[in-house]
Every structure is written in C-alpha cells, then in structure tokens.
C-alpha positions in Angstrom: 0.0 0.0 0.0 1.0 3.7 -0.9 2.4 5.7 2.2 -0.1 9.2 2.3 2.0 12.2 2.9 0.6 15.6 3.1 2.4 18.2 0.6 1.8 21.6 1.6 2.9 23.7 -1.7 3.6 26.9 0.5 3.4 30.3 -1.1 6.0 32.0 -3.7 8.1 29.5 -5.5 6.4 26.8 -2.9 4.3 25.6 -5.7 6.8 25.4 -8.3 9.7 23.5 -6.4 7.3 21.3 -4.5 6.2 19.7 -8.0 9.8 19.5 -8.9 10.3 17.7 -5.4 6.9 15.3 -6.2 8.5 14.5 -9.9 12.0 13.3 -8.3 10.7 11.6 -5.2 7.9 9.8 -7.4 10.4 8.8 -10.1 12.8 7.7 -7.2 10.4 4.4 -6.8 8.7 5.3 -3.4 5.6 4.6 -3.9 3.8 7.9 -1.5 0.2 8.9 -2.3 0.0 12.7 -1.9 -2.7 15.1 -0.4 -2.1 18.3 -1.0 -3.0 20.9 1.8 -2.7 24.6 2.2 -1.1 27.3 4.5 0.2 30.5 4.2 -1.2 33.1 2.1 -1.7 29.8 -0.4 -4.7 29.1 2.2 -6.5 32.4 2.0 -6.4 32.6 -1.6 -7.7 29.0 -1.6 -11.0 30.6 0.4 -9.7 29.3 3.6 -10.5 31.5 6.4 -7.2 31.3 8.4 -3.3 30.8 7.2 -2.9 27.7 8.9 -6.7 25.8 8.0 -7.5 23.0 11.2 -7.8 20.6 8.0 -4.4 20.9 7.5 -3.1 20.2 10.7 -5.9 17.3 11.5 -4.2 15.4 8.3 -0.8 15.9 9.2 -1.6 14.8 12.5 -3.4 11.6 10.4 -1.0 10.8 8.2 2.1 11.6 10.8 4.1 13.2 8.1 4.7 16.2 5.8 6.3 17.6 3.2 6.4 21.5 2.8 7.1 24.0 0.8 8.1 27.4 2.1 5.2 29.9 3.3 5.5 34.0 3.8 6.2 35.4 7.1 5.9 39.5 7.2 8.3 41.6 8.4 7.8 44.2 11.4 4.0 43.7 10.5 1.3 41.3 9.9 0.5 38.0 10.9 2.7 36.0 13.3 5.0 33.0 11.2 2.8 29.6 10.2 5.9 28.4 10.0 6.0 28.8 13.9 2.9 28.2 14.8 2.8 24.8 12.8 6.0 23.5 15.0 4.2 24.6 18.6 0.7 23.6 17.4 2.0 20.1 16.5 5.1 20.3 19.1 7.8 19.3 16.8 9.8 20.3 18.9 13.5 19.3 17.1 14.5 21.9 13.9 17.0 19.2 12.3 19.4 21.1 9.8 22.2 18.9 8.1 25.2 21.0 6.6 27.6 19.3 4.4 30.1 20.6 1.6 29.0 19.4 -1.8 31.3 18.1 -4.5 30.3 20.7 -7.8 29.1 23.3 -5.6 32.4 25.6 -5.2 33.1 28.0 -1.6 35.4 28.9 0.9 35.3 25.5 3.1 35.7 22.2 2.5 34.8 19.2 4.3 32.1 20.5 6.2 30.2 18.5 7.6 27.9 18.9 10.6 24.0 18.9 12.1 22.1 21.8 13.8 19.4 20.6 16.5 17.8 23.7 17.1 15.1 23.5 20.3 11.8 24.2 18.4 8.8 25.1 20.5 10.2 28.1 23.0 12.8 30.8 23.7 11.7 34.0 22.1 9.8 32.7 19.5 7.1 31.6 22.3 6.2 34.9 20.7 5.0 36.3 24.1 5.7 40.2 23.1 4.0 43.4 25.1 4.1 47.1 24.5 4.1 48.5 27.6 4.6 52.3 26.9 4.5 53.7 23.8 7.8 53.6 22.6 8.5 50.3 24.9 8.2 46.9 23.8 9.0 43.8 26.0 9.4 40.2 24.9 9.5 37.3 27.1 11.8 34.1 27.0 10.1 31.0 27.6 12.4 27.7 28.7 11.3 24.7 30.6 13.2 21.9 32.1 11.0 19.5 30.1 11.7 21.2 26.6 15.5 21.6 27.8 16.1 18.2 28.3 13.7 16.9 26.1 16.1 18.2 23.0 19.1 17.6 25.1 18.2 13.9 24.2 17.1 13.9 21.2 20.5 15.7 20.0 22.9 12.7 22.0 20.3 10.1 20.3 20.8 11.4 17.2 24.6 11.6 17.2 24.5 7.9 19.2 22.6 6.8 16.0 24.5 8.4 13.1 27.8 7.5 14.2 29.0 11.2 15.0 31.3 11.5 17.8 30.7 15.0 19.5 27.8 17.2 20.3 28.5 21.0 21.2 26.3 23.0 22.9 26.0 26.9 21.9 24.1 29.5 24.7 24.4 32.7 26.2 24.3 31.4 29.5 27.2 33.9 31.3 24.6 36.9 30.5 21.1 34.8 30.7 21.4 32.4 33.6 18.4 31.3 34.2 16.9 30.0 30.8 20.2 29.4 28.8 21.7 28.3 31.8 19.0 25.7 32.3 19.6 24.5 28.8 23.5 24.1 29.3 22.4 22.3 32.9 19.9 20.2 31.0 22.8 19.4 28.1 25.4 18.5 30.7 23.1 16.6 33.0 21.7 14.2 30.0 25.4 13.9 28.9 26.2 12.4 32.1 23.8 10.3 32.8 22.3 8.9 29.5 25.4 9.3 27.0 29.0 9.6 28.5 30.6 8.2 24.9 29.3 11.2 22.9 31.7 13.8 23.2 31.0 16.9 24.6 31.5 20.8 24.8 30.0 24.3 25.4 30.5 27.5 23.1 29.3 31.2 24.4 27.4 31.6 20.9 29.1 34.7 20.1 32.5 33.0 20.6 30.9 30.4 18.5 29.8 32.2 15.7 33.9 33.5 15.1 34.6 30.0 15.9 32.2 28.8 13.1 33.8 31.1 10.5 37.5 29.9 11.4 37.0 26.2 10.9 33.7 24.8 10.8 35.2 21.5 10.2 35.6 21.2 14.1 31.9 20.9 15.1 29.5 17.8 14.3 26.4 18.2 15.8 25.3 21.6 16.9 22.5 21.9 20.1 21.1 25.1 20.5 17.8 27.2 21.6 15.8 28.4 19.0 16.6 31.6 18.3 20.0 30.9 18.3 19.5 27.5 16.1 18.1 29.9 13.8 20.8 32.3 13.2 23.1 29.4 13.5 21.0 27.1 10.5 21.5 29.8 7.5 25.2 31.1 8.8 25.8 28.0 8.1 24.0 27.1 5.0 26.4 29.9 4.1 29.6 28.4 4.6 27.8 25.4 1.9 26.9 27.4 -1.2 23.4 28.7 0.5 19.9 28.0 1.7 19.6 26.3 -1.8 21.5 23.5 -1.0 19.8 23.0 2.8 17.0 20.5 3.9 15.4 20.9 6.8 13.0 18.6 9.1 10.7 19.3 12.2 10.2 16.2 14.4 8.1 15.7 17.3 7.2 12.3 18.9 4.0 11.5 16.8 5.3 12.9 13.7 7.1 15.2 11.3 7.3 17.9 8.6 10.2 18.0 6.5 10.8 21.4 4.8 13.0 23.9 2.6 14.5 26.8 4.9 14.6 29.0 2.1 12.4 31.7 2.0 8.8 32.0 -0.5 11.2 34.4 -3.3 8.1 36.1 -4.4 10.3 38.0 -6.9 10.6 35.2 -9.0 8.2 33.4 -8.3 6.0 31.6 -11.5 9.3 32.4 -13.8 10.3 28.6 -13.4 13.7 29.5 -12.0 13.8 28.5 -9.0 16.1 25.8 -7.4 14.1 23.2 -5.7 17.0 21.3 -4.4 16.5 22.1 -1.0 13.6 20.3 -0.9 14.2 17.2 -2.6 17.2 17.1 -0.4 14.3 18.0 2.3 12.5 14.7 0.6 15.4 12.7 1.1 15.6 13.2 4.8 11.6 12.6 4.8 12.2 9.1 2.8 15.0 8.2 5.6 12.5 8.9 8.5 9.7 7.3 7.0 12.3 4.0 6.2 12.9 4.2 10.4 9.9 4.8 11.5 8.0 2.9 9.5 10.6 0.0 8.6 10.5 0.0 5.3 13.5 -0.3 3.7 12.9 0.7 0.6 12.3 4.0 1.4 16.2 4.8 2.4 16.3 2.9 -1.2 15.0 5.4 -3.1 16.6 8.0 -0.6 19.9 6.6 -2.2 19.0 7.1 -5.3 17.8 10.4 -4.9 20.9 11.4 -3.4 23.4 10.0 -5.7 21.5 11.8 -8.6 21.4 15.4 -6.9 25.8 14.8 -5.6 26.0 13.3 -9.9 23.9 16.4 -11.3 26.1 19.0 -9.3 29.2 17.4 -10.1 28.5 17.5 -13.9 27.5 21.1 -13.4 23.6 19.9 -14.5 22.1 23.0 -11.6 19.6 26.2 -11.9 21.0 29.7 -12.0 21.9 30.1 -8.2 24.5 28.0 -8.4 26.0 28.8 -12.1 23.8 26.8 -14.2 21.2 27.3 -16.6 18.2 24.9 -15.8 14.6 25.8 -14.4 13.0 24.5 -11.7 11.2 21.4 -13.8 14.3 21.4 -16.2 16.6 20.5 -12.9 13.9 17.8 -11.7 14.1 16.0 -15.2 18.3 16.2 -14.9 17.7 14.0 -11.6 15.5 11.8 -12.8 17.6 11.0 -15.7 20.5 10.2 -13.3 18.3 8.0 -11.0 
C-alpha cells in the first residue's frame, strides 16, 4: 500500500519547487500517495479563512508526516510565522538542519560536515511580546526543564545513532542564567547520565559564531535554543553554497514535517527559476525517517538514489542559475530523474 503524505505547496516559488520535489521523489520508486493541503497566504487565496486551515493540521496529525514548501512570514508587521505556529501547534519540537560541503558546488570551506538541533517550541519565538509604553516593547523568553532536556536527548540520540562523535552546545548562559543556563544544565546533566561516549563541549554563541567562520570542520552536531539555532541554521548554509543547498526537518514524537528553509522568493516566483534542491534534499531526509519509523526499507532505497543523482547532477554542473547553471525548476527535476 501507498504511504499518504501531506504536501503543503507553500506560497511564492512553494508551488513550483514542490512539484519538482513530487516529480524526483515519485520517479525515485517510493511509492507515496499525496494530499495536498494549504497554508500560508496559499490558504487564503484558496477561500480558507485562516493561514494555517484545522484541515491541514488534522491530516498531518493523520497521516504523521509532511512535506512542505516554504510559506511567507511579514516583516515588522502582519500575521505572526505559520511556520512557527505549525512546530508549537504540532510540538515538533527538534528543527533538524544537516550542513555538508557538496562536490560541484564551489566555496570557501571544504569538508564541512555537521548537524544543527535547534530547540523548536520556546525561547523568544514563544512569541509572548507586550508594549508597555508607547515607545517600549518587551518580549518574554520562555524555557522549561522539560523542553530543555527533552532536546538535550534527542541531540545525544541522534549523534549515538548516526555514528558522530561530539555534540556542542552553543548558549548565552554567562549573560542569561536562568533560561540558557537551564539549557546548558539540562545538556550537561543528560550527557552524564544517559550518553558519557558522545563527546561533549560548550561554546558562548558569540565566541561560536567567530569559531564557526575559522573552521567549521571542528563541530559535528550543533545543540542550540531556537533563536539561536536559527541564526546558526543559515550562517551556516552559508559556509555550503546557501539555503539552496539546505533541507530541513521538524520532528516531534508522533510525527514530522520536512521542509526547505529557504524563503517564499516572491520576486521570482512563477518564472520557473527557482532551485528546488533544498527540498528534494528535504524529501530525502523525509524518505530516511519514513524507512525508520515505519521499517520500510525501501524508502532509504529510493533515498539513495535520490541522493546520488542530486551529488552526480552537481558534479556534472547539471544546476539552476543560483549555483551557475542554466536549468529551471522542472528542467533540474528531469536532470535528476535522468540520473536515478
């Protein structure tokens, strides 16, 4: 039987690079059936009456598993991020952000190589913000001991799993002791106890960020807050060749929504341009989880082929305009296919 997935198109580009993502991951052998649900500005103009419809979130919650293109979030103004209040509403509460170096795509580093597990659900994006003066604005940072630990474990689990061999956690603890220092206490306390052959360090994130830029080679897996995991997630898709290169996945304990971290480009969007590699890449982590959690091996199967058509394509300089080439949007999903 055919695994349903929910594909949420997004706004922008969304559209255009999640039917380049559905063309590869279809041709790729894994046999998904696809819904397609709204959010976003997508849902409005659909005649829904809010940017994140209860439909959507009731299948997602049904089927256990998304795929998602990106949605618009205003700035200064306007509504609050769906992108935020999907990863609450839901609590997926790890932001999973691989960064690796890719042969064909040309930087400043090489050998990069690491994972950002980014604290989803709290910090200042709790989005607890009050004026209380005009002219004076406060926001709140949330962080709980259950939260703290709760992505403390997933990150040593994850490294545990994957082979890696270190796990470093960046905070701002010297200046805000009582919620960053509750996530380095959480950090060091699961360490201890649960996972004493994971290596382990702490970075002040400033200090990290210079680190970072030095040699990024020395980190592996990257635990952070979410504001921080944030900033952290696209400094580092820069050190890569950029967001275009950069899945992303938000995973809770009943399910998950694997997404581009690129923005909606409305600039270009419907001029078949745009480089949907994020999200195939975004489809090939979704394929891996579905193969674990689901065991079915044939998922990480077509993963694999996936994969080894996107590192060929890049390699044989077969990419969109971003990164040098020439090829659309549809144009690149054919070039993968033809590799598979």
């Amino acid at each position: 039987m055919p695994t349903n997935v929910v594909l949420i198109p997004g706004d922008g580009i969304g559209p255009e690079v999640a039917e380049a993502a559905q063309r590869v991951i279809d041709a790729a052998g894994a046999d998904i059936s696809w819904t397609v649900r709204h959010a976003g500005e997508a849902a409005i103009a659909a005649g829904e009456k809010q940017l994140l419809p209860q439909s959507t979130l009731d299948l997602i919650e049904e089927y256990g598993v998304a795929l998602k293109g990106p949605c618009t979030t205003p700035v200064g103004t306007g509504f609050r991020s769906v992108n935020v209040l999907l990863r609450k509403t839901l609590d997926l509460y790890a932001a999973v952000r691989p960064i690796r170096s890719m042969a064909g795509v040309e930087t400043r580093y090489q050998g990069v190589d690491l994972v950002i597990i980014r604290e989803n659900t709290e910090g200042l994006y709790a989005g607890i913000e009050n004026e209380i003066t005009r002219g004076v604005a406060t926001s709140i940072k949330v962080a709980t001991e259950h939260a703290c630990r709760r992505i403390a474990d997933y990150a040593f689990r994850y490294a545990r799993e994957r082979g890696r061999s270190k796990v470093s956690v960046f905070h701002k603890a010297n200046i805000m002791k009582l919620t960053d220092g509750m996530f380095v206490r959480c950090a060091r306390e699961v360490h201890e106890a649960r996972y004493p052959d994971i290596g382990y360090d702490e970075y002040i994130i400033d200090a990290a960020c210079m680190r970072m830029v030095q040699d990024p080679t020395r980190f592996d897996v990257i635990l952070a807050e979410n504001l921080y995991g944030d900033i952290m997630s696209d400094l580092c898709a820069g050190l890569v060749g950029g967001l275009g290169v950069t899945p992303g996945a938000n995973i809770g304990e009943k399910g998950a929504v694997f997404e581009a971290v690129h923005g909606s480009a409305p600039d270009i969007a419907g001029k078949g341009v745009a480089n949907p590699l994020a999200l195939v890449m975004s489809g090939v982590m979704m394929l891996n989880w579905l193969s674990a959690s689901r065991g079915a091996p044939h998922f990480r199967e077509a993963a694999a082929r996936i994969r080894g058509a996107y590192d060929r394509a890049l390699v044989e300089g077969a990419v969109t305009r971003d990164l040098g080439g020439t090829l659309g949007t549809m144009e690149f999903a054919d070039a993968l296919v033809a590799r598979m």
